[in-house]
C-alpha positions in Angstrom: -20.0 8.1 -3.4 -19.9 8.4 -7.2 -16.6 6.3 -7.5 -18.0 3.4 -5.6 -21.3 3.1 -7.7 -18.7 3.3 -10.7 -16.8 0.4 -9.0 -20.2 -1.4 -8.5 -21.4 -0.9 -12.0 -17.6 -1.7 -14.0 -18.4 -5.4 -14.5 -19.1 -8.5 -12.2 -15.4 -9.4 -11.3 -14.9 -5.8 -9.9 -18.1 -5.3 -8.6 -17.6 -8.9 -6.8 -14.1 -7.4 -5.5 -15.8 -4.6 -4.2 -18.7 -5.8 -2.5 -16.7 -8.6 -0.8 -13.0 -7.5 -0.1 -14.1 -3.7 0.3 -17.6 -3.6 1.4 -17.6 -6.4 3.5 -20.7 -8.5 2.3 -21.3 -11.6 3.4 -20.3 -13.9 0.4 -23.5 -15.8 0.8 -25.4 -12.8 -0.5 -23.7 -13.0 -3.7 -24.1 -15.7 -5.0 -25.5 -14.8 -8.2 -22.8 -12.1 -8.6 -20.1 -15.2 -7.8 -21.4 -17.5 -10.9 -21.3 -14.1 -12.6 -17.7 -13.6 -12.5 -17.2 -17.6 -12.7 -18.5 -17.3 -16.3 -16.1 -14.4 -17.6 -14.4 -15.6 -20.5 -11.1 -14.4 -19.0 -11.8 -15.6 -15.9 -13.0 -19.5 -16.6 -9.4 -18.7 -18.8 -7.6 -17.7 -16.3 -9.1 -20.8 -13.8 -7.8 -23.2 -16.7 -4.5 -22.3 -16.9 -4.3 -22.6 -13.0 -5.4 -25.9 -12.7 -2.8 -27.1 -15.2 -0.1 -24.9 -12.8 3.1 -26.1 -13.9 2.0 -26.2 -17.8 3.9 -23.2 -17.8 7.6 -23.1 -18.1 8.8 -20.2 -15.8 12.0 -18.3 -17.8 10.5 -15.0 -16.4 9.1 -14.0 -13.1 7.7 -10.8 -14.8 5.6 -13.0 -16.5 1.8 -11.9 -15.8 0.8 -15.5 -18.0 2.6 -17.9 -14.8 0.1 -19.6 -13.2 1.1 -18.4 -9.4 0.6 -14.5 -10.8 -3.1 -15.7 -12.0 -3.9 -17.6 -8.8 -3.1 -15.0 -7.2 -5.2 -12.3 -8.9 -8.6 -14.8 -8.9 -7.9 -14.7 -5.1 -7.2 -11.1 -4.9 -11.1 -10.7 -7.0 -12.5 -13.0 -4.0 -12.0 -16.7 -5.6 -11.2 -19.3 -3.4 -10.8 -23.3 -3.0 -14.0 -23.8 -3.2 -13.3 -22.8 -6.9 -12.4 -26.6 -8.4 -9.5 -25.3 -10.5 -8.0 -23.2 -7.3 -8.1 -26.3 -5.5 -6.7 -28.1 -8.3 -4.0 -25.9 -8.7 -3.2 -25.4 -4.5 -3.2 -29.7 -4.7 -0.4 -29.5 -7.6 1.3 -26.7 -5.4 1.8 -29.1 -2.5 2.4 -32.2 -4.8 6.1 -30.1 -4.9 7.2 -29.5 -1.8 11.1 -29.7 -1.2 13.1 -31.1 1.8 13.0 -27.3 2.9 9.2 -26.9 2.9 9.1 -25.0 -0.1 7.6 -25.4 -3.0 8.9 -26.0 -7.0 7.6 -24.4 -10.6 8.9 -26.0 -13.6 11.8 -23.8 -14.6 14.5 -23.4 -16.9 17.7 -21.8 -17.0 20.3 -21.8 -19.2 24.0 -23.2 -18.5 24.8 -19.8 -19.6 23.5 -17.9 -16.8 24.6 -20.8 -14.3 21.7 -22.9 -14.3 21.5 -26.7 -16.1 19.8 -26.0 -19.3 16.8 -28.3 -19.1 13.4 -27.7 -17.6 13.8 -28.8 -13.9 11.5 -28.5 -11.1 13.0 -25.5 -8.8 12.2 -22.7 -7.0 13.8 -19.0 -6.9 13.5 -16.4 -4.2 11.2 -14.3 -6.1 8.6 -16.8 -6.6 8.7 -19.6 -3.2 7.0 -16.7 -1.1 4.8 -16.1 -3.5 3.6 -19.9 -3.4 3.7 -19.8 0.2 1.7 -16.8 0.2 -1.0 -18.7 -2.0 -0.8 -21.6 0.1 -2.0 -19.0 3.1 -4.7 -16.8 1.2 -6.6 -20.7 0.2 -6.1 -21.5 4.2 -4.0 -24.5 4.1 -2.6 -25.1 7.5 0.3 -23.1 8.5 2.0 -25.5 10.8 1.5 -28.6 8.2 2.1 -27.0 4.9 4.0 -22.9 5.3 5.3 -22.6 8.4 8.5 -24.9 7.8 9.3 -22.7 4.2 9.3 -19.6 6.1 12.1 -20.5 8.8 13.7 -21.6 5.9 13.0 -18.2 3.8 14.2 -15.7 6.9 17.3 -17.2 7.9 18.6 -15.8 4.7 17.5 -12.4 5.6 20.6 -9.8 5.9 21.0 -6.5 7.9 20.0 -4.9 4.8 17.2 -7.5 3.6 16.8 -10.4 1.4 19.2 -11.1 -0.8 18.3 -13.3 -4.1 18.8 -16.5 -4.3 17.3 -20.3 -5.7 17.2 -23.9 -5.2 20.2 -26.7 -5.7 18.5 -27.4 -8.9 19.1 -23.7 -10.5 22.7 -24.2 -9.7 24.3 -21.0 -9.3 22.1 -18.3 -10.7 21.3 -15.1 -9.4 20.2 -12.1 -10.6 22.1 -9.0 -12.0 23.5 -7.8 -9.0 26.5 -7.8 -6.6 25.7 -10.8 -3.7 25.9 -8.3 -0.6 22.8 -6.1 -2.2 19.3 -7.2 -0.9 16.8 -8.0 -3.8 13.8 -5.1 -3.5 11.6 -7.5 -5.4 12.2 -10.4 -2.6 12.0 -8.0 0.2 8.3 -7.1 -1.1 7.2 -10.8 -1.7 8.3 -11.6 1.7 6.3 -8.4 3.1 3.0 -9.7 1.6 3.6 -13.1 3.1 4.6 -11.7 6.9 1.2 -9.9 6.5 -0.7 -13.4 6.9 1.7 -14.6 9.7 1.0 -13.1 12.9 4.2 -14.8 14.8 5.9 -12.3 11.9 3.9 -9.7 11.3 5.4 -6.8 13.5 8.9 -8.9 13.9 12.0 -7.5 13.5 12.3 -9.4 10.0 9.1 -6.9 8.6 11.0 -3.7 9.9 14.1 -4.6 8.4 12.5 -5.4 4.9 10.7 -2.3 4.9 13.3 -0.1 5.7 15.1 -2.1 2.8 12.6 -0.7 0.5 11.8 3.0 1.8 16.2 3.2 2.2 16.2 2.8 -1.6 13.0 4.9 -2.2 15.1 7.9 -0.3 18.2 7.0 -2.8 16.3 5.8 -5.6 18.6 7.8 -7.8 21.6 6.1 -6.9 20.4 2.6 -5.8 19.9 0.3 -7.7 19.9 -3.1 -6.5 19.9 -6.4 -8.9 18.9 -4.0 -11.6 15.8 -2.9 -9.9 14.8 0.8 -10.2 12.4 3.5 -8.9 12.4 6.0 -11.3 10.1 7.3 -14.2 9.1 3.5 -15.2 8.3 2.2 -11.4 6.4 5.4 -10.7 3.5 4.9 -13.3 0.3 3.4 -12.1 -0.2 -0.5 -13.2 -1.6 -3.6 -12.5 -2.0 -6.2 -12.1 0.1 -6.4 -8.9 3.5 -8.9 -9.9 5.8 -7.2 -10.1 8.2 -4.1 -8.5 6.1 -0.9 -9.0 4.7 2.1 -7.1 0.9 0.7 -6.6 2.3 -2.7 -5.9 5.1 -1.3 -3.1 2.7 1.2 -1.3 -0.2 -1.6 -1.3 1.9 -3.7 0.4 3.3 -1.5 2.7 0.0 0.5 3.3 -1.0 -2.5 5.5 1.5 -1.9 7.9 0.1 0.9 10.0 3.2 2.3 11.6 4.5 2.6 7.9 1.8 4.8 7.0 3.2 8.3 9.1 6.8 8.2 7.6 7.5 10.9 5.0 9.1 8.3 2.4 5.7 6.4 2.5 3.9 9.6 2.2 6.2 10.8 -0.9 5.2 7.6 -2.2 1.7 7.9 -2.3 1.6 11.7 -2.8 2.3 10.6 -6.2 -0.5 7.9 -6.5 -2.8 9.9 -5.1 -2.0 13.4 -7.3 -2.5 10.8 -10.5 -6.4 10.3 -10.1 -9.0 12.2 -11.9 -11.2 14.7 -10.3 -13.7 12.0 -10.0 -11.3 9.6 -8.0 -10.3 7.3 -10.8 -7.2 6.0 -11.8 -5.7 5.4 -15.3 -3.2 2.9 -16.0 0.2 4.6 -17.5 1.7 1.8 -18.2 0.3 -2.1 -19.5 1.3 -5.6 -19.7 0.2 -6.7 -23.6 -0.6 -9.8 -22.2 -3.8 -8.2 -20.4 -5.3 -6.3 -23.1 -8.1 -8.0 -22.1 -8.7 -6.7 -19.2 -9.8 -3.2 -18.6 -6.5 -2.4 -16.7 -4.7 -3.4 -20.4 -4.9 0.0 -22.3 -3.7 3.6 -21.2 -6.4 5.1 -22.4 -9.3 5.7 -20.0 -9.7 4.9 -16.1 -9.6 1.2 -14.9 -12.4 0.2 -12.6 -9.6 -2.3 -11.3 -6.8 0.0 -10.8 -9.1 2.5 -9.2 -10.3 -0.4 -6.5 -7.0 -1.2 -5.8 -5.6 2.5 -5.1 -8.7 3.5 -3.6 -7.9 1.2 -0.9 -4.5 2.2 -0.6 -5.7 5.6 0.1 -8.2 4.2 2.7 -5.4 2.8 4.8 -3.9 5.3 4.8 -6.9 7.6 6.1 -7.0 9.7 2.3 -10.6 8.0 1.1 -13.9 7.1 3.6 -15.6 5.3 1.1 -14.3 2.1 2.0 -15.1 0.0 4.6 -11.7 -1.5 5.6 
């Protein structure tokens, strides 16, 4: 198909995504493709910045610049440990584990919003899954290293979700919300990790958090939860995936199959879908300046990374054959 030799010829780190996370070919015939994308600029960037993971002060989880959002996009192009700096940066990671089994950023926040004001090891609820979920994707053991964090993690988990919540060392910050409201970021984090834990993959815990997500999709005009919409802003297409948006939900939830026949799923991507070209491409409507780099930082013109991403939603969900799934 014309959108896949697109794909194929948009550069090495999408054409290395697509030949190995899409296509399905074995890694060892791409070798030359692998030191390709190991000597982009951005990338051997981006591999730097890892390695040094808690050089970055987290104030902001929206942050596509923290270290655990970059890890997890060289993992989500096909980079693994075998990658020195990913294993640099998963060996910090577990250098930081907590008497709960989770792991810590460097943080700050202020006395202000209840937290002590200087730059503390910590973790909050919308990052630990995501550090668990690293911890998964570079095959650490579960037992050893995950599995005690995520007993910890879903014990907290509500009738209608996850709420927010951090560690003893943030004090008593939260988000902008009242306590009894579930956190729709959280409850998508959490999704993503369940999806690499088959003792939780179709538990109770994954139905609850999805409903939590599709309930406020059906009321998205009057629920609002911890400040976190789904209006005009979350319905334009964007990437990378970090944060709470409409490619990021629906590519989450597209890889739970019974998820993929109910009607606020299929409003959801009827969107997404409705938003590509005539040639299958999809351009981002809105941008994180910090990416401009990268061909899914302008509004401009389709992006070969977007489009891969979307293009798989829309295979799940049986829209697009070109994909080998």
């Amino acid at each position: 198909m014309e959108v896949i030799d697109w794909l194929l010829a948009s550069g090495p780190y999408v054409e290395y995504a697509t030949r190995k996370n899409v296509l399905k070919q074995d890694a060892t015939e791409l070798l030359d493709l692998r030191k390709a994308v190991l000597s982009d600029p951005r990338v051997q960037k981006y591999l730097s910045d890892v390695a040094d993971f808690n050089g970055t002060l987290v104030t902001n989880h929206k942050n596509p610049d923290l270290p655990i959002h970059k890890l997890l996009f060289l993992m989500d192009i096909g980079l693994d440990s075998e990658v020195q700096s990913i294993d640099t940066a998963i060996r910090k990671i577990l250098g930081n584990k907590d008497e709960n089994g989770l792991y810590k950023s460097m943080t700050n926040v202020s006395k202000h919003f209840g937290g002590t004001g200087e730059d503390t090891l910590a973790w909050a609820f919308c990052d630990a899954p995501l550090m668990l979920l690293a911890l998964l994707r570079a095959e650490v053991s579960y037992e050893d290293h995950v599995k005690q964090g995520v007993d910890y993690l879903v014990q907290f988990q509500r009738e209608n979700g996850f709420p927010c919540g951090v560690s003893k060392e943030l004090g008593k910050f939260r988000g902008p919300g009242r306590k009894s409201d579930p956190c729709p970021y959280v409850n998508l984090i959490m999704l993503k990790l369940f999806l690499m834990i088959p003792e939780y993959a179709e538990s109770e815990n994954v139905r609850v958090s999805i409903n939590t997500l599709l309930d406020q999709w059906e009321n998205s005009r009057e629920s609002h939860p911890y400040m976190f919409f789904m209006g005009t802003d979350f319905r334009k297409l964007k990437a990378p995936a970090i944060w709470y948006d409409l490619v990021n939900v629906i590519d989450c939830l597209s890889q739970y199959p019974f998820v993929l026949k109910d009607p606020r799923f299929q409003e959801m991507i009827d969107i997404m879908e409705a938003k590509a070209n005539p040639e299958k491409q999809f351009t981002p409507e809105s941008v994180y300046l910090k990416c401009k780099a990268w061909d899914f930082g302008q509004k401009k013109q389709p992006s070969p990374w977007l489009t891969h991403v979307c293009l798989q939603i829309l295979s799940r969900a049986g829209r697009f054959s070109g994909f080998t799934l």
